[in-house]
MDAnalysis code that builds the backbone (N, CA, C; Angstrom):
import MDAnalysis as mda
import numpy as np

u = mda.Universe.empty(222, n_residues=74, atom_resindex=np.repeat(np.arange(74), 3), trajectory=True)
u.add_TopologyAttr("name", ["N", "CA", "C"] * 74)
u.add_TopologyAttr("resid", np.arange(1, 75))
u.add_TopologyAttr("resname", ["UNK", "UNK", "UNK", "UNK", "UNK", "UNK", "UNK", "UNK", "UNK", "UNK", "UNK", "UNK", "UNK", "UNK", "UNK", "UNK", "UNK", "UNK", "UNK", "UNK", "UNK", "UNK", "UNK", "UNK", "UNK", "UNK", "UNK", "UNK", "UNK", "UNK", "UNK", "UNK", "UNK", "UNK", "UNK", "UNK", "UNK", "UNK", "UNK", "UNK", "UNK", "UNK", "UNK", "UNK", "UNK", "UNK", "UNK", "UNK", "UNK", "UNK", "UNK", "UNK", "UNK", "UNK", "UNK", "UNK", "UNK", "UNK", "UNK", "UNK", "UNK", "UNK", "UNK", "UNK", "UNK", "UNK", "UNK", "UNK", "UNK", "UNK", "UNK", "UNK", "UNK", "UNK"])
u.atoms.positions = np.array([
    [-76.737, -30.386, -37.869],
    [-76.033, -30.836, -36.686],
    [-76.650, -32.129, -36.155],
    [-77.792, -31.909, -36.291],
    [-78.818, -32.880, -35.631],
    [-78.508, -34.928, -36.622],
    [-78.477, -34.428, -38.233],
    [-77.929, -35.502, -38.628],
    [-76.556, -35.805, -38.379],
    [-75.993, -35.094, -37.856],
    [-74.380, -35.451, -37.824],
    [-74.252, -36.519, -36.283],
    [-74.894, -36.224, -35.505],
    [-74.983, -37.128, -34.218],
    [-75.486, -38.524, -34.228],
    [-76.671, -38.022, -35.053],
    [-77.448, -39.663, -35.726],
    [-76.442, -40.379, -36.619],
    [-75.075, -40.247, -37.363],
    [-74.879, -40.416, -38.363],
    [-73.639, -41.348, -37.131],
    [-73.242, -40.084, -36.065],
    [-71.896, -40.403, -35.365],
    [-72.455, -41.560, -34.556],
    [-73.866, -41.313, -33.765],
    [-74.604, -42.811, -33.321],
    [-74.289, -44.044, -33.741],
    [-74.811, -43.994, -35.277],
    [-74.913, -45.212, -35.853],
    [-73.917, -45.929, -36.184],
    [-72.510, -45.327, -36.359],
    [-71.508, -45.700, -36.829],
    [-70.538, -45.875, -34.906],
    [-70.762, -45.555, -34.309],
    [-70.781, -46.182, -32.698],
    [-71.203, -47.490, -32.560],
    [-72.547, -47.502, -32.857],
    [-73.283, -48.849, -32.486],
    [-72.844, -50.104, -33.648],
    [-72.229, -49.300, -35.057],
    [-71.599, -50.020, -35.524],
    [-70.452, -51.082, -34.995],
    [-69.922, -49.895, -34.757],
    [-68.479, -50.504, -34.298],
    [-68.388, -51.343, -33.314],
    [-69.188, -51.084, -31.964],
    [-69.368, -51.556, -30.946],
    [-69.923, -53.257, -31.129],
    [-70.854, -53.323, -32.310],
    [-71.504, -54.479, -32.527],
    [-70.370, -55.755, -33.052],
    [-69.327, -54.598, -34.018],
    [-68.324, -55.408, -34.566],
    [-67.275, -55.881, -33.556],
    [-67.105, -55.128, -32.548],
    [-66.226, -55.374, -31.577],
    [-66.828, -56.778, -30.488],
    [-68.114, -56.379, -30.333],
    [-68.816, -57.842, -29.666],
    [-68.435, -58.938, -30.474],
    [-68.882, -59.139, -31.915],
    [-68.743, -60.239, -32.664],
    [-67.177, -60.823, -32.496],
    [-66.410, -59.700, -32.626],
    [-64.586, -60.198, -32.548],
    [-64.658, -60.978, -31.404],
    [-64.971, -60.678, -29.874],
    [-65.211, -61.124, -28.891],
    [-65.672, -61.987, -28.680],
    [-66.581, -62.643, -29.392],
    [-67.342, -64.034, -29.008],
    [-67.192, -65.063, -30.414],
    [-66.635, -64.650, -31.465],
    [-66.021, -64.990, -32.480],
    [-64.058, -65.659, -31.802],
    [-63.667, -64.758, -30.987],
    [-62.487, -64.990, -30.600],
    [-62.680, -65.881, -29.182],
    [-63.817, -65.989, -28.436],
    [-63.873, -66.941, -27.354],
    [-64.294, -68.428, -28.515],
    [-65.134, -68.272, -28.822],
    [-65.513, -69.337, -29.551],
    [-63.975, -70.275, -30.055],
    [-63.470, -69.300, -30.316],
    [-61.851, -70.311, -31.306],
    [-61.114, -70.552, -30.050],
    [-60.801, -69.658, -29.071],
    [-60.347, -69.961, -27.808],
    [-60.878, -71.440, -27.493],
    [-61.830, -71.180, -27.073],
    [-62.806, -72.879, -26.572],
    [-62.486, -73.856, -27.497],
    [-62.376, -73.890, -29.185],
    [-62.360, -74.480, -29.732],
    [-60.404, -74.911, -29.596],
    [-59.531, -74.135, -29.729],
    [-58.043, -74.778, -29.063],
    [-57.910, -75.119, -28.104],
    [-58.928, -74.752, -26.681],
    [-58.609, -75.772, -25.723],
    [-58.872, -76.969, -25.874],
    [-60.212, -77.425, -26.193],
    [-60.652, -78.782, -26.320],
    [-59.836, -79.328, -27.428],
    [-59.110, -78.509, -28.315],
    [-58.026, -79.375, -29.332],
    [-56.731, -79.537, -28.475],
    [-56.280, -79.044, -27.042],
    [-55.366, -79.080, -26.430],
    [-55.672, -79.912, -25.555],
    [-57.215, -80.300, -25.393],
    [-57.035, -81.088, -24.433],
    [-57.297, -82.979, -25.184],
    [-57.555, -82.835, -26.420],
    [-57.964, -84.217, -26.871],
    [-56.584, -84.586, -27.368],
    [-55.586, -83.579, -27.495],
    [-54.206, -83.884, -28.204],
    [-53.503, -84.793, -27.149],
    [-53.632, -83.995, -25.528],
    [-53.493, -84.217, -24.688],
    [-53.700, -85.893, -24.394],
    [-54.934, -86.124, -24.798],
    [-55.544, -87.380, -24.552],
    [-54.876, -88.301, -25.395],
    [-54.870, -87.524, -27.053],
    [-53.788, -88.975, -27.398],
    [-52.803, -89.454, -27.283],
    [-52.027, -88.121, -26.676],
    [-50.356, -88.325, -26.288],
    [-50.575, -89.557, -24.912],
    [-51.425, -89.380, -24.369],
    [-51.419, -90.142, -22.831],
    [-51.883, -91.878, -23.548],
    [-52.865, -92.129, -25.183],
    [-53.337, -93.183, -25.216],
    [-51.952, -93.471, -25.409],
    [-51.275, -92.864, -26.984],
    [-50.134, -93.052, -27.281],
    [-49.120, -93.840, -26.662],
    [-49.139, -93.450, -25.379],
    [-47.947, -93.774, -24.402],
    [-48.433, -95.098, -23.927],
    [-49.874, -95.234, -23.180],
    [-50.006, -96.544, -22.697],
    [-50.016, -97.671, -23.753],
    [-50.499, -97.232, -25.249],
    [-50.144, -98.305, -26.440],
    [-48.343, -98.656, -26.288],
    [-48.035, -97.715, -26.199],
    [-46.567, -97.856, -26.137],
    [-45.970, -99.139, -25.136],
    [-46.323, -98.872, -23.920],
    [-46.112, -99.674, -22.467],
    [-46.619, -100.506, -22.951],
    [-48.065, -101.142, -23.671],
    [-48.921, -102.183, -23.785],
    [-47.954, -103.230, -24.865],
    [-47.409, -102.262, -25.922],
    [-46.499, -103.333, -26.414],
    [-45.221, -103.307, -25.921],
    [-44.556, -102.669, -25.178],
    [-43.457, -103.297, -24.504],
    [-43.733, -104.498, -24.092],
    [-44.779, -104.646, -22.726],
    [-45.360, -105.572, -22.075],
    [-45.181, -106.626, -22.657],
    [-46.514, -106.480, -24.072],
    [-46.211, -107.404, -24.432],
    [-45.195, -108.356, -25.662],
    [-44.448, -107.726, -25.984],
    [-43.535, -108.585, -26.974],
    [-42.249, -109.170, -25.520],
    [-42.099, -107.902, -24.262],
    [-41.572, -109.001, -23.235],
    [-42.128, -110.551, -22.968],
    [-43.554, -110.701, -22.941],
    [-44.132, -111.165, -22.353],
    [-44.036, -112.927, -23.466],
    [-43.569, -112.353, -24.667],
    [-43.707, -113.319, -25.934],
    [-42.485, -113.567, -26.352],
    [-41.301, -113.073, -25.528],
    [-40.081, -113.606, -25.357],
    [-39.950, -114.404, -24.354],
    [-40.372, -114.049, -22.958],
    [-40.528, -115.060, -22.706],
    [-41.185, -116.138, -22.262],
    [-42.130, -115.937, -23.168],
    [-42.798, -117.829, -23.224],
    [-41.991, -118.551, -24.352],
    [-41.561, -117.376, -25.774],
    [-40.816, -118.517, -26.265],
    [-39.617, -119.245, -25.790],
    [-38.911, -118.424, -24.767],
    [-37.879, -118.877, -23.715],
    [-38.408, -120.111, -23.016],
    [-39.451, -119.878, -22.304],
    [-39.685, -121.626, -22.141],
    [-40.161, -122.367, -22.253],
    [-40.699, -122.199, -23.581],
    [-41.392, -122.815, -24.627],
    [-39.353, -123.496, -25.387],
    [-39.029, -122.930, -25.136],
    [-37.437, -123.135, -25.671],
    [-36.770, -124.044, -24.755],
    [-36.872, -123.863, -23.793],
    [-36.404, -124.578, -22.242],
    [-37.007, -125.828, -22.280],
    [-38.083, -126.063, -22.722],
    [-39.499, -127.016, -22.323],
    [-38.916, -128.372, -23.339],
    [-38.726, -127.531, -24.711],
    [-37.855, -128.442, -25.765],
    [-36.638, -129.199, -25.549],
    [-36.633, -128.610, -24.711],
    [-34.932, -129.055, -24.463],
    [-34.816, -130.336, -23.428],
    [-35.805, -130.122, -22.560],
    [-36.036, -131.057, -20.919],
    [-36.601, -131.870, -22.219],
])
């Protein structure tokens, strides 16, 4: 009887140990998709201001050739 408790113990503390590891095995990947949610985050936002930055500027290179065009003309 006496080994059967030691036997049911050990296979408790088993389990229990495996259940911690899932737990900090599963925060660990947690932490690891936020900070991938949050750097994705970050490139969508560079993304966008590259975006605006060349709107800006190919406006900005129309028109100087506009009066750079104008300038030719006077």
């Amino acid at each position: 009887m006496k080994g059967n408790v030691f036997y049911e113990a050990i296979v408790l503390s088993l389990a229990l140990l495996f259940v911690l590891l899932m737990a900090v095995a599963f925060e660990k990947d947690y932490d690891y998709h936020l900070e991938l949610y949050a750097k994705e985050q970050q490139i969508f936002e560079l993304q966008r201001k590259l975006d605006e930055t060349e709107d800006l500027y190919s406006k900005a290179t129309y028109y100087i050739e506009m009066l750079n065009k104008e300038r030719e003309v006077e």
